[in-house]
C-alpha atoms as an extended CHARMM CRD file, in Angstrom:
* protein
*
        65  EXT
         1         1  UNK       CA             76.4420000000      -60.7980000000      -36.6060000000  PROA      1               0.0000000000
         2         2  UNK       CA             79.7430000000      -61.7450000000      -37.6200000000  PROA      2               0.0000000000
         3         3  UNK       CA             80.6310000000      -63.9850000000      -40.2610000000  PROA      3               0.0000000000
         4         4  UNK       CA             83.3760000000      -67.0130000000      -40.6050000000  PROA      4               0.0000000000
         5         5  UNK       CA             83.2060000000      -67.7900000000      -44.2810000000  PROA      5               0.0000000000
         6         6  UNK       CA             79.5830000000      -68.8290000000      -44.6910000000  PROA      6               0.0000000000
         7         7  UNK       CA             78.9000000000      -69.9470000000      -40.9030000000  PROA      7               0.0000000000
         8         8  UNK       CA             77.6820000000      -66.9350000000      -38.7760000000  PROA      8               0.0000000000
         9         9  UNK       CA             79.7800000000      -66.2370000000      -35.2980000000  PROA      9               0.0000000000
        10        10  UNK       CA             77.4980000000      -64.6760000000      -32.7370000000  PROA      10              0.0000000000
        11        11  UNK       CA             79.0050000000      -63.2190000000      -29.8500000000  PROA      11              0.0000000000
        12        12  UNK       CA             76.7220000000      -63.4700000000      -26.6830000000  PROA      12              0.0000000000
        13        13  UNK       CA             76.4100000000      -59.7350000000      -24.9390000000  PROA      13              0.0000000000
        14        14  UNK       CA             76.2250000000      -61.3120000000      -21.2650000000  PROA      14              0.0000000000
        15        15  UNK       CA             78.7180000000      -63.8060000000      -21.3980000000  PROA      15              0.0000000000
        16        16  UNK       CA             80.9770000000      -62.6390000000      -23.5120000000  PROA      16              0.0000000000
        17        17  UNK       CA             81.4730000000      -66.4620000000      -25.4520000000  PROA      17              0.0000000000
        18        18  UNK       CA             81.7350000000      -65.9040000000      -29.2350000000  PROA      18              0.0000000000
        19        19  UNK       CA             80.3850000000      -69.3450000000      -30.6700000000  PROA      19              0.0000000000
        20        20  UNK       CA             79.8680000000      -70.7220000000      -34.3730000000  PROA      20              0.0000000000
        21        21  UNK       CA             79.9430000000      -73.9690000000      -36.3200000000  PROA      21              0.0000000000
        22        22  UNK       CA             82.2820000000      -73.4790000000      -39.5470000000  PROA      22              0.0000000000
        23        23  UNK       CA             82.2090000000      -75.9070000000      -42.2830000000  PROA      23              0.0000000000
        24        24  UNK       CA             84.9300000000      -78.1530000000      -43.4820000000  PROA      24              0.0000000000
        25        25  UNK       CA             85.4020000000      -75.4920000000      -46.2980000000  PROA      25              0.0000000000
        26        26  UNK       CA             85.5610000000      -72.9040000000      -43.8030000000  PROA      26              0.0000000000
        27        27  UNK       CA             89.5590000000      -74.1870000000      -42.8450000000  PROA      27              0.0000000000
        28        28  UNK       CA             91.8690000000      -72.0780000000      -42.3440000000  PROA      28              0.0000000000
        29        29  UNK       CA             93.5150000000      -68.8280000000      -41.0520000000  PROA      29              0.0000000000
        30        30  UNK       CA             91.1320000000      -65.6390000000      -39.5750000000  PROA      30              0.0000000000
        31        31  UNK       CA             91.7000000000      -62.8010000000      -38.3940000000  PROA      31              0.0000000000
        32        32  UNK       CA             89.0000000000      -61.4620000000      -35.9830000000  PROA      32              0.0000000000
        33        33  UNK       CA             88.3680000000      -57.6020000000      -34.8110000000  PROA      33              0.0000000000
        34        34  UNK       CA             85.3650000000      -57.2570000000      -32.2520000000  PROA      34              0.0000000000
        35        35  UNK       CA             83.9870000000      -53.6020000000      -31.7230000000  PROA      35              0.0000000000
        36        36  UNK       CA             82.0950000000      -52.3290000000      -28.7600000000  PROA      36              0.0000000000
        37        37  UNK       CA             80.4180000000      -48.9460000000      -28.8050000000  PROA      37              0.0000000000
        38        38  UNK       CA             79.3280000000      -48.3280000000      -25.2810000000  PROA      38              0.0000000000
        39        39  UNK       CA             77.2790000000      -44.4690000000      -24.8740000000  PROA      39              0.0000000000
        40        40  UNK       CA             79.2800000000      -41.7320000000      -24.0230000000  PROA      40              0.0000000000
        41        41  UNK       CA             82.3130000000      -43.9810000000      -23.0270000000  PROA      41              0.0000000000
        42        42  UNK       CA             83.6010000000      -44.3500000000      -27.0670000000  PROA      42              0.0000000000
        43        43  UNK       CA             84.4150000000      -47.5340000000      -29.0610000000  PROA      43              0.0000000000
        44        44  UNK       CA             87.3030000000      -50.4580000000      -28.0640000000  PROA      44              0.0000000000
        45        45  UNK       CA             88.2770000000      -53.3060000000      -30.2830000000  PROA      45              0.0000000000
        46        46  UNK       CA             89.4460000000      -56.3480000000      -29.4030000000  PROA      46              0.0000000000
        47        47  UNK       CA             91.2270000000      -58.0930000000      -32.0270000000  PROA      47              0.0000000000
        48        48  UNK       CA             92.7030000000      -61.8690000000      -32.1490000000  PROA      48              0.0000000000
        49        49  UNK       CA             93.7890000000      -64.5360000000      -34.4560000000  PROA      49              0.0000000000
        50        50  UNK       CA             91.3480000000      -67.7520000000      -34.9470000000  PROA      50              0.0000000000
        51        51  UNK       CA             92.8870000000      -71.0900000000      -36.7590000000  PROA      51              0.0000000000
        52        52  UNK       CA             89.9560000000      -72.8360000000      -38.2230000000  PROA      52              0.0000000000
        53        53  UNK       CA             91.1290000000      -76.6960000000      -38.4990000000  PROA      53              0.0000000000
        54        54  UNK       CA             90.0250000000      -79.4150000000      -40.5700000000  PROA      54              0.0000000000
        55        55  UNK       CA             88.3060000000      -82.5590000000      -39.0440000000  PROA      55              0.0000000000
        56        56  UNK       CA             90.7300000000      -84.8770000000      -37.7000000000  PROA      56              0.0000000000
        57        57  UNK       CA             93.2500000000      -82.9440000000      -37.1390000000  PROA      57              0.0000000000
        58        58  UNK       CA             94.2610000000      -82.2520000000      -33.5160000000  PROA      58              0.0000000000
        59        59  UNK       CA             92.6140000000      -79.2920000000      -31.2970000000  PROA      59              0.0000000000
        60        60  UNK       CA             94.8200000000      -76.9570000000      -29.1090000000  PROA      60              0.0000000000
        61        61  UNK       CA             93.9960000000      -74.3580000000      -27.1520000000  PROA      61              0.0000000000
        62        62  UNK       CA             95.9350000000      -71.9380000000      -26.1610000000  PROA      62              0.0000000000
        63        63  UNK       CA             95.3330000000      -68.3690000000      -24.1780000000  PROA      63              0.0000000000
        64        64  UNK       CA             97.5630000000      -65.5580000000      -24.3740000000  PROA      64              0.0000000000
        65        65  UNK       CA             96.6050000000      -63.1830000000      -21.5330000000  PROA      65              0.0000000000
């Protein structure tokens, strides 16, 4: 399990989706580093930045491919 401050992240193995509910204390900046192990094949991270935002203040999304 991974944690966001104090709210767990849990990152679904057949879908892929990472969900959580952070607190309002919880705001701010995150880096995030995901590692896979898969048998005979070796480890691969996957790392990304998550902005964690206050209530009220506006949500973008954005995707960098």
């Amino acid at each position: 399990m991974l944690r966001l401050g104090n709210a767990p992240l849990v990152l679904d193995p057949q879908t892929g989706i990472l969900s959580g509910t952070p607190k309002e204390k919880d705001a701010g900046e995150y880096q995030v580093d995901i590692e896979v192990e898969i048998d005979g094949k070796g480890a691969y991270v996957q790392s990304f930045p998550l902005q964690v935002k206050p209530r009220g203040v506006p949500l973008l999304l954005e995707r960098k491919d």
